[in-house]
C-alpha positions as YAML, in Angstrom:
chain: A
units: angstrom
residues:
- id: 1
  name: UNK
  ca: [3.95, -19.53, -18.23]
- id: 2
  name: UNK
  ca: [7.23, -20.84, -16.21]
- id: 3
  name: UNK
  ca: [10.75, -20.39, -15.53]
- id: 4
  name: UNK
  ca: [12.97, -19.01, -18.41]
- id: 5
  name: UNK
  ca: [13.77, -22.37, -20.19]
- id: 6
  name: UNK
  ca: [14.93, -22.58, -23.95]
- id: 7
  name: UNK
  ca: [12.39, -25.15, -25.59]
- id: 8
  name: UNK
  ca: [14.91, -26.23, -28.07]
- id: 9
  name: UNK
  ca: [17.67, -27.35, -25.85]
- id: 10
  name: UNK
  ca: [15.32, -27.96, -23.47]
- id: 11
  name: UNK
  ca: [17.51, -26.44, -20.00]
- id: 12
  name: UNK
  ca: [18.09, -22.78, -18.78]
- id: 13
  name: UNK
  ca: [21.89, -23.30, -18.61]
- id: 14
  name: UNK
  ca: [22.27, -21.11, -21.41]
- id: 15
  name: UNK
  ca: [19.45, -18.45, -20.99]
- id: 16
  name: UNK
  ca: [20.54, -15.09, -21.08]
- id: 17
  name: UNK
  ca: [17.95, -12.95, -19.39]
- id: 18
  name: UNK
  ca: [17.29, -9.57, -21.32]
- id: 19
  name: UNK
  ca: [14.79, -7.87, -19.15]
- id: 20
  name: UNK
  ca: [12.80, -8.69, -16.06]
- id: 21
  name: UNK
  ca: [9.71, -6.59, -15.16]
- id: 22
  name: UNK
  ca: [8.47, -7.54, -11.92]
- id: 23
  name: UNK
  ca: [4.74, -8.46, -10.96]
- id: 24
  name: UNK
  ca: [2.33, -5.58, -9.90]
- id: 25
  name: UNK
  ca: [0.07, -5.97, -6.82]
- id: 26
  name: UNK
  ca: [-3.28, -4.36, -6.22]
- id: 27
  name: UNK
  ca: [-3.38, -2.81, -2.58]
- id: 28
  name: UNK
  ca: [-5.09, -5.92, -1.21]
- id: 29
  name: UNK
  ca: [-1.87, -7.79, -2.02]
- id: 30
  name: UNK
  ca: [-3.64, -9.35, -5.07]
- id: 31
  name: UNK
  ca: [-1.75, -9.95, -7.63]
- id: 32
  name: UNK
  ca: [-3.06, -7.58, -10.42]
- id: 33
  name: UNK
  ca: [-0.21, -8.23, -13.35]
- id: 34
  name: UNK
  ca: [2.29, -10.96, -13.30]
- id: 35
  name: UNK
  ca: [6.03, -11.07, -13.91]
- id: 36
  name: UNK
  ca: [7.52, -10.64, -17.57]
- id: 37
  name: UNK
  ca: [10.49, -12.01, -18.63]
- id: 38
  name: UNK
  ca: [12.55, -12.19, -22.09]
- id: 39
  name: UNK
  ca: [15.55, -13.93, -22.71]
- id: 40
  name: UNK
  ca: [17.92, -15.74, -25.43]
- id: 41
  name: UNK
  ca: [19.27, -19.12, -25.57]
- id: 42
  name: UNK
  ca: [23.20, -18.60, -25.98]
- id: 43
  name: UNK
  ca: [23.23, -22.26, -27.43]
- id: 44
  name: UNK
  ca: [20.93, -22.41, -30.23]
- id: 45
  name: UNK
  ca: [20.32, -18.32, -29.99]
- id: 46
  name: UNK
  ca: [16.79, -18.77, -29.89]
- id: 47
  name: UNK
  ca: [14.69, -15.94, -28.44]
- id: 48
  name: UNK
  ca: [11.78, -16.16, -25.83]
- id: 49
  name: UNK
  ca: [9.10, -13.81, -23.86]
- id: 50
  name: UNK
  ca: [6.50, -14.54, -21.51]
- id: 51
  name: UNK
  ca: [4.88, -14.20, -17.53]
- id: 52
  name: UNK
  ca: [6.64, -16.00, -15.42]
- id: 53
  name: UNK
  ca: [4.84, -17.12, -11.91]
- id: 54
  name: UNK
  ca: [5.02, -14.88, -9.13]
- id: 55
  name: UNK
  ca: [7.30, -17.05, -7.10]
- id: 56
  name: UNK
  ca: [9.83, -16.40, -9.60]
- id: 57
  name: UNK
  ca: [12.32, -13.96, -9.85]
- id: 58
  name: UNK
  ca: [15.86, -13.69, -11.50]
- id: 59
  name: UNK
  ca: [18.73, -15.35, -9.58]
- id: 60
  name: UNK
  ca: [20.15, -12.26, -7.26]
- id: 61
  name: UNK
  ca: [17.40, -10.44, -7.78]
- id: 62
  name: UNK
  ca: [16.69, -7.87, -5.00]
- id: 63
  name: UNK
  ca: [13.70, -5.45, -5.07]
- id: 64
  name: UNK
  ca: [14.07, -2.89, -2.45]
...
């Protein structure tokens, strides 16, 4: 679990994010699911997936 960051080349200049699904909350403001994210390394082309932390979100994302 992290930031979107190609292990081959070892940076996220060249991740291209291919979807985003938000964390879920219980009512409490618990978190109850976290963040998913899946992305492609434009460099070396090699694919990723996994939660990222709930203090990260997409650059310019906006939920509202």
């Amino acid at each position: 679990m992290g930031k979107p960051t190609c292990d081959k080349c070892r940076t996220d200049e060249f991740v291209y994010l291919e979807s985003y699904i938000p964390p879920t909350y219980r009512r409490d403001g618990t978190v109850a699911t976290l963040g998913e994210v899946a992305y492609t390394c434009t460099h070396c082309e090699d694919f990723s997936a996994h939660s990222v932390p709930v203090t990260w979100t997409p650059p310019g994302w906006y939920l509202g």
